[in-house]
Structures are given as structure tokens and as C-alpha cells.
C-alpha beads as a LAMMPS data file, in Angstrom:
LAMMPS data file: protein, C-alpha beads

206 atoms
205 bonds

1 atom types
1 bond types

-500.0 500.0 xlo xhi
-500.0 500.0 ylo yhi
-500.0 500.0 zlo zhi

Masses

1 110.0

Atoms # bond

1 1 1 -352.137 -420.394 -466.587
2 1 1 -352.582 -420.114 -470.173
3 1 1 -352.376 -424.103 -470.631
4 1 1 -355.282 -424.097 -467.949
5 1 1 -357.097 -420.959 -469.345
6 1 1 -357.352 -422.863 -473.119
7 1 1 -358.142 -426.012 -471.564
8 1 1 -361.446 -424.927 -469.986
9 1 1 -362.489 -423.401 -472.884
10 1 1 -361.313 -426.262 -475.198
11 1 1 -363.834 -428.569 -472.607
12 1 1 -366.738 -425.646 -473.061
13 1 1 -366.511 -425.978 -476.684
14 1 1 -365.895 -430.067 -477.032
15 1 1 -369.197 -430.023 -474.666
16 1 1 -371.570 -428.106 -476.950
17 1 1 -370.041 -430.035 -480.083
18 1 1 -371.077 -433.640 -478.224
19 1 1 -374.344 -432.313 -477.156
20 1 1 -375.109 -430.423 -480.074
21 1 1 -378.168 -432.086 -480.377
22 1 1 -379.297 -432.290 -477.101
23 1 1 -378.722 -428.284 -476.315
24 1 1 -380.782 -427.163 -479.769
25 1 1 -383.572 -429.089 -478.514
26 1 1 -383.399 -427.759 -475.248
27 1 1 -383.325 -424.406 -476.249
28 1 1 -385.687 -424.500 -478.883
29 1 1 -388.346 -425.686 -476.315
30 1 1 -387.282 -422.258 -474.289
31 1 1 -388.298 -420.381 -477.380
32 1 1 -386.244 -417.443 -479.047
33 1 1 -385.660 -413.828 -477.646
34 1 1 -388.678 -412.411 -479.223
35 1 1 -388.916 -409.492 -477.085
36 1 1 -385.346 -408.820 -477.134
37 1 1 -385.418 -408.801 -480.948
38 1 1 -388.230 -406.787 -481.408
39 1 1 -386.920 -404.113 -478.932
40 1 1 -383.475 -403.869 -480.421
41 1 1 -384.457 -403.745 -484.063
42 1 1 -387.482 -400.519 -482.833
43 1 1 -384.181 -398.549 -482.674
44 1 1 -382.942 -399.832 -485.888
45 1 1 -382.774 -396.163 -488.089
46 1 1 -381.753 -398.547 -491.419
47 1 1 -384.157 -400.934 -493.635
48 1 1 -383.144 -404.376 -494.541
49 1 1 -380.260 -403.824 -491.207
50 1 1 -376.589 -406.007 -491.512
51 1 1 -376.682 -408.283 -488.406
52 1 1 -374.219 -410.472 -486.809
53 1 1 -375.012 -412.772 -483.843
54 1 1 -372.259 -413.855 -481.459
55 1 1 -372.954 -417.036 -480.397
56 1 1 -375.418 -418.200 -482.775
57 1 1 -375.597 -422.026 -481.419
58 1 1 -378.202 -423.782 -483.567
59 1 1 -379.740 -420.911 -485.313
60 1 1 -383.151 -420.230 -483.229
61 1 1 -382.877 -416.234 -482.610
62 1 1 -381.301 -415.998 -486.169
63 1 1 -385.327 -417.236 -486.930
64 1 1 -386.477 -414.344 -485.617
65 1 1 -383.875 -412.044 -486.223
66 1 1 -384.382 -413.278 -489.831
67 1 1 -388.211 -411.943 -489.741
68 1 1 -386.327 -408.142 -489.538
69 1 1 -383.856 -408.404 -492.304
70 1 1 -382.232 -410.461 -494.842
71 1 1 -378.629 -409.555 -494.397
72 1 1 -377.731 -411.804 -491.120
73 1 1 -374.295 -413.431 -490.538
74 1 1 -374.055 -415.657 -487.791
75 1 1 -371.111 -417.155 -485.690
76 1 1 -370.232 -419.618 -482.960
77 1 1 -367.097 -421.873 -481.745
78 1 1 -369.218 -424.928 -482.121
79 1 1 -368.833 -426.751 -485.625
80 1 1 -371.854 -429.091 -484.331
81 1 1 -374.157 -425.742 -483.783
82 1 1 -372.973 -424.107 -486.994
83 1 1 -373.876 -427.496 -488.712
84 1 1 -377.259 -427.230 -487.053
85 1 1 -377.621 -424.042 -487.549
86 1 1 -377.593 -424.237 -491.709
87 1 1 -380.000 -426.799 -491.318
88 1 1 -382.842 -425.183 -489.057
89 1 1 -382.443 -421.750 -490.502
90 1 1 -381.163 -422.584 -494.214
91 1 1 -381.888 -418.512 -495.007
92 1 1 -379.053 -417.248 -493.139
93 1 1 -375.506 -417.299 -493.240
94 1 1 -373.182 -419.150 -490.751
95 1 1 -369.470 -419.634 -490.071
96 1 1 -367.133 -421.436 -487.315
97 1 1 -365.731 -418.641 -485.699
98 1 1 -363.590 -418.278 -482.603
99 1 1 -364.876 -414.600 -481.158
100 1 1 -361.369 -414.422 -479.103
101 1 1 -359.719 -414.121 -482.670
102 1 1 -362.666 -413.620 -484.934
103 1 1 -361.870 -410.398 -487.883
104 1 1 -365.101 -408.553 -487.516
105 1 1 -367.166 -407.567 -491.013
106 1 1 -367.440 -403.959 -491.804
107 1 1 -370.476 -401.708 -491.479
108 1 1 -372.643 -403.853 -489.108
109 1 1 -375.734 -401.934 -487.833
110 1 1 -376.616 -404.431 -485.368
111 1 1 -375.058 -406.937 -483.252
112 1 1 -376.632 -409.361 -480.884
113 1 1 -375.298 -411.536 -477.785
114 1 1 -377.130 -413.608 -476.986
115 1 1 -375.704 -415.757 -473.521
116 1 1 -372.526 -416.500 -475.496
117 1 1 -369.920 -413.911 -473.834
118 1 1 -370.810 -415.603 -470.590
119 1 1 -368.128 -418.613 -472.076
120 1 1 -365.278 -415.346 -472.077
121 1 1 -363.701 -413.601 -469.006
122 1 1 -362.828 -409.847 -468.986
123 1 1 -360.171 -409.653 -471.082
124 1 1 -361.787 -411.179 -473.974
125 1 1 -364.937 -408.787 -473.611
126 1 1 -363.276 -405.940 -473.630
127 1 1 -361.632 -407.507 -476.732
128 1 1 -365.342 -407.747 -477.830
129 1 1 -366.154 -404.221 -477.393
130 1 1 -363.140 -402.545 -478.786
131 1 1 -363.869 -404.498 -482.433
132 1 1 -367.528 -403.998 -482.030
133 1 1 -366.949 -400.586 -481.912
134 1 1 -364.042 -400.696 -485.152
135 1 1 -366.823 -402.722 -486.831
136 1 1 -370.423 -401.108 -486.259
137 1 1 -371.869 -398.079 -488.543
138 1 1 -372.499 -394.826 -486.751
139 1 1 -375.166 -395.160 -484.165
140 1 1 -374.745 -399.171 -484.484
141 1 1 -376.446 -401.275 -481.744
142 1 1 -374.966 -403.885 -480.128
143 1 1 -377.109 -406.108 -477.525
144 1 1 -375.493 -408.230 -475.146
145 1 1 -376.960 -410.792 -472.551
146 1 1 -375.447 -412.240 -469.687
147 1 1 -375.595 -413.942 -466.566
148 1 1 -375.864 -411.588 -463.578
149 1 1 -374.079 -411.689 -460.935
150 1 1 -370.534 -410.070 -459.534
151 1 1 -367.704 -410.713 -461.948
152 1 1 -366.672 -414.487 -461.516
153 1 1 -365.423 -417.821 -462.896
154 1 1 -367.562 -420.782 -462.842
155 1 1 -367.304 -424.460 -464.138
156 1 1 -371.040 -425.968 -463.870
157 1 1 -371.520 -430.058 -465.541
158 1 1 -374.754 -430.713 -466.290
159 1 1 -376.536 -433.321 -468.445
160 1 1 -374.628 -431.910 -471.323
161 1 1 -371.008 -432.293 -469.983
162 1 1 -368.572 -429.354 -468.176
163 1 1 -368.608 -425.794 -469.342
164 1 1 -367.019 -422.541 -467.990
165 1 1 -369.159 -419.482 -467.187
166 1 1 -368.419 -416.043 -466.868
167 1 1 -371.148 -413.829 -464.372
168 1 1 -371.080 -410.225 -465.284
169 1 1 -373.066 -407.137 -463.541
170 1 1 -374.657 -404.400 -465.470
171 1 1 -371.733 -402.231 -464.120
172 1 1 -369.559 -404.651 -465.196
173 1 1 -370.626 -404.278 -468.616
174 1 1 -370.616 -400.796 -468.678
175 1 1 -366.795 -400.640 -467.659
176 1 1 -366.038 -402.590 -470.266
177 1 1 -367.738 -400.680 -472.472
178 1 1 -366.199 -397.852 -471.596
179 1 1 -367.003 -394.409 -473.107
180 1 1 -367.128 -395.265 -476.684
181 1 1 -371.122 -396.627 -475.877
182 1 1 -373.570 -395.120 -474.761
183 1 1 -376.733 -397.257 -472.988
184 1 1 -380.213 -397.418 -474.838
185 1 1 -381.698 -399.254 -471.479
186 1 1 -380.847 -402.231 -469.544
187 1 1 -382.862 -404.831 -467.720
188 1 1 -382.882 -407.643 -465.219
189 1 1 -385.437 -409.908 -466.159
190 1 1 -385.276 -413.506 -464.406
191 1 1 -385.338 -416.500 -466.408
192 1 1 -385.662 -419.293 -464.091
193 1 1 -383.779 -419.126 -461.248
194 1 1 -381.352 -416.910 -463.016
195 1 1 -380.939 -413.785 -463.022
196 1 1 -379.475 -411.837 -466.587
197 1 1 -378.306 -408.461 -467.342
198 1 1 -379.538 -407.262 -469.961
199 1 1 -377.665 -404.400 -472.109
200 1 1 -378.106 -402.538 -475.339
201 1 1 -375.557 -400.041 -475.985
202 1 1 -375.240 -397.788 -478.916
203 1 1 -371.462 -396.413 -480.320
204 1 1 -371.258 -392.966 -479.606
205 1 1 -370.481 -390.581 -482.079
206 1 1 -366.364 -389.652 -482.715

Bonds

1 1 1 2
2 1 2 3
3 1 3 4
4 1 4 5
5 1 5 6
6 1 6 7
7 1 7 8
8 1 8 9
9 1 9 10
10 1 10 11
11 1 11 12
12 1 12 13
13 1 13 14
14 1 14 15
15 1 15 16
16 1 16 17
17 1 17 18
18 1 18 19
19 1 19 20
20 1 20 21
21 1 21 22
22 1 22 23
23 1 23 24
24 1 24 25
25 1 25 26
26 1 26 27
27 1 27 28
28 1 28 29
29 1 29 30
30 1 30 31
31 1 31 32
32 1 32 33
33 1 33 34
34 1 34 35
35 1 35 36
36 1 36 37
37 1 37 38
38 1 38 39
39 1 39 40
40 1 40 41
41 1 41 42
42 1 42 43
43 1 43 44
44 1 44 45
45 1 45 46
46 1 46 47
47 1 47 48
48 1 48 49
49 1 49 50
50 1 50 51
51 1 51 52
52 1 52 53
53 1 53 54
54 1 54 55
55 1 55 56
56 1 56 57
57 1 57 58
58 1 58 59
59 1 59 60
60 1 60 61
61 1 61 62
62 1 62 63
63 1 63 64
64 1 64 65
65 1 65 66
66 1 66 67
67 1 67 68
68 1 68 69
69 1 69 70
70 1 70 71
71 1 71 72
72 1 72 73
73 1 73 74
74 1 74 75
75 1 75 76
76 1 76 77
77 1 77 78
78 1 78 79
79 1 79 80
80 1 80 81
81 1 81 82
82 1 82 83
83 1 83 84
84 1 84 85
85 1 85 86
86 1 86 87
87 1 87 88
88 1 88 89
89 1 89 90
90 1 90 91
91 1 91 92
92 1 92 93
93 1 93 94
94 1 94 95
95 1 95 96
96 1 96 97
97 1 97 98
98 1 98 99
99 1 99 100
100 1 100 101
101 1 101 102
102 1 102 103
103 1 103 104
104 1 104 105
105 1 105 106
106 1 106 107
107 1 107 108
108 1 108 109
109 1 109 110
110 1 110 111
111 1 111 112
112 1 112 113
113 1 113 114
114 1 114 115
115 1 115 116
116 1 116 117
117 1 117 118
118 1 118 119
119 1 119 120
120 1 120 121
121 1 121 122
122 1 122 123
123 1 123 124
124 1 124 125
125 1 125 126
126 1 126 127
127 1 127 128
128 1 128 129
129 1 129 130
130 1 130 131
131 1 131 132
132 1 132 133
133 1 133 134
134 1 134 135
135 1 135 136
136 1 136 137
137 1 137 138
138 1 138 139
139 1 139 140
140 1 140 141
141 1 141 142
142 1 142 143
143 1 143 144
144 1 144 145
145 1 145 146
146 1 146 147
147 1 147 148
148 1 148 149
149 1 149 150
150 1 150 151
151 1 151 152
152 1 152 153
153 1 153 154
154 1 154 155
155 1 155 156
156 1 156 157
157 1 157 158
158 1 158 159
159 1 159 160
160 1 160 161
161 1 161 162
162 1 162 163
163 1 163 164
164 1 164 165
165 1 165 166
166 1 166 167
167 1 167 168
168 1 168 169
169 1 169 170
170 1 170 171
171 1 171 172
172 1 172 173
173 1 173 174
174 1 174 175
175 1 175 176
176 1 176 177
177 1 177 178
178 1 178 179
179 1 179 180
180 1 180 181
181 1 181 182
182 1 182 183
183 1 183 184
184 1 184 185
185 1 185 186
186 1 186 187
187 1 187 188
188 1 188 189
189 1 189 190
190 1 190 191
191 1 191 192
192 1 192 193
193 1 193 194
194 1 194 195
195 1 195 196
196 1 196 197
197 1 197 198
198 1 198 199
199 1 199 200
200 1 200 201
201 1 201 202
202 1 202 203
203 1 203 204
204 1 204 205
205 1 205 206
């Protein structure tokens, strides 16, 4: 199971490095999570806010994340989107990082999700949430986006190649949070034919 478990992901990540190019261009035509940023960062109580993104791919929310604050680190398992990445948003800072092993920084105020978790299954978000919480200020934020639907495993080729997806429900989430977060709101929307759950959670005081 293991051999099988790092071989899907191994073919998720060898499809985004291939079709590096391809993907940026795709989603850069979809446009960034304005909305999402904005919302997030109006319950922001520090100036100039450290944020990491989680999945940063080729850099376009850390454009508009960038428009907040100047103190943004962003990660992904993709060399090719990290490489990308330094070159469409030279103002922020980027690093290859694996999130199932990935050290979190100290003192982050915000941190943002954007459709990236949806590559890890339960065990690794949980992971996710119990060094978010280690690694976030009091009262940090920490916005996460998924693909909505009840807890399952799916591989889905496309033009791009083969990639395996994770669907979450808000309730979902919210387990996995456990009681260490509290939720700001939560949302729905539909983009596409796709549902997403949408989640901002906030650490709870000690």
C-alpha cells in the first residue's frame, strides 16, 4: 500500500512538472482568488501580515496576495511551478517543498490553500492542521479550499496527464480541524461544474 500510495502521488507531481506550462496558462486565464484574498486578509488584525501559501503552483494568487503584504513565502511539490513561480511574481519568495514533510516557519499570521490539499488524503491533512496550528500566531488564519464532495479518492487524466484527487466536505474539514480552530465562515460557491468548500478557520486561543 505504501509503494502504491507514493506512486500516485509521485505521477500527480511528475504531471504538473511536464505540464508546468500548460497548467499556469490555464489558470492564469481563470484569474486569481480575488475575493477570497480580500475576505481573508479583512480579518487580518496585523499590518504588513507573514503569509505562506500551500500550493503556490505558478505564483498567480501570490500576485494578489502580494498587493496585502510584503512578507509572503510560498511553497509547492512542483520544481516546474516553483521555477515559474520566481519568474511571474519575482517579489515573492518560493521554495520546493513537500507539505507531507514540509518544517513549517514560525509566527505565520496567515495561511492560504488554495486547491492544493485536494492532492493529500486524510491523514496528511490532519498532518496539515496539527503544524498549522504549532506554526500560526495567536488568532492566525488559515484558509483552505477544496473540492466538495464526500471524502474520496480519485485519479482523473486530462490534457495535462494523471493526477490523484482528494474530495472533502465542509464537515470533513471541520473534523480534521478539530477543536484547536474555530470557523470565521465557510462557503460553497460553484466554479464550473464543481462544487468547492470553502473554509477559513482561525486557531483558538490555549
Amino acid at each position: 500500500m505504501y509503494y502504491l500510495v507514493m506512486d500516485k502521488k509521485q505521477q500527480t507531481v511528475d504531471t504538473y512538472n511536464r505540464s508546468a506550462a500548460a497548467m499556469a496558462k490555464k489558470f492564469n486565464s481563470i484569474g486569481g482568488r480575488v475575493e477570497n484574498v480580500e475576505k481573508v486578509f479583512s480579518y487580518a488584525t496585523k499590518e504588513n501580515s507573514f503569509v505562506l501559501e500551500i500550493g503556490c503552483g505558478n505564483g498567480r494568487d501570490a500576485a494578489e496576495i502580494l498587493k496585502k503584504t510584503n512578507h509572503y513565502l510560498g511553497i509547492d511539490i512542483s520544481e516546474e511551478m516553483v521555477k515559474l513561480a520566481k519568474e511571474q511574481t519575482p517579489a515573492g519568495e518560493f521554495e520546493v517543498a513537500d507539505i507531507e514533510t514540509y518544517k513549517f516557519p514560525k509566527d505565520v499570521d496567515i495561511i492560504f490553500s488554495f486547491a492544493s490539499l485536494l492532492h493529500s488524503n486524510k491523514e496528511s491533512v490532519k498532518r496539515v492542521f496539527e503544524e498549522v496550528y504549532t506554526a500560526i500566531s495567536p488568532g492566525g488564519l488559515f484558509f483552505v479550499s477544496l473540492k466538495n464532495a464526500p471524502y474520496q479518492e480519485k485519479a482523473q487524466t486530462d490534457e495535462f496527464g494523471t493526477r490523484t484527487f482528494y474530495y472533502y466536505t465542509i464537515e470533513d474539514l471541520k473534523d480534521l480541524a478539530g477543536e484547536k480552530f474555530k470557523v470565521l465562515w465557510q462557503d460553497e460557491p460553484i466554479h464550473g461544474k464543481q462544487k468547492w468548500a470553502d473554509v477559513l478557520f482561525q486557531k483558538r486561543d490555549q
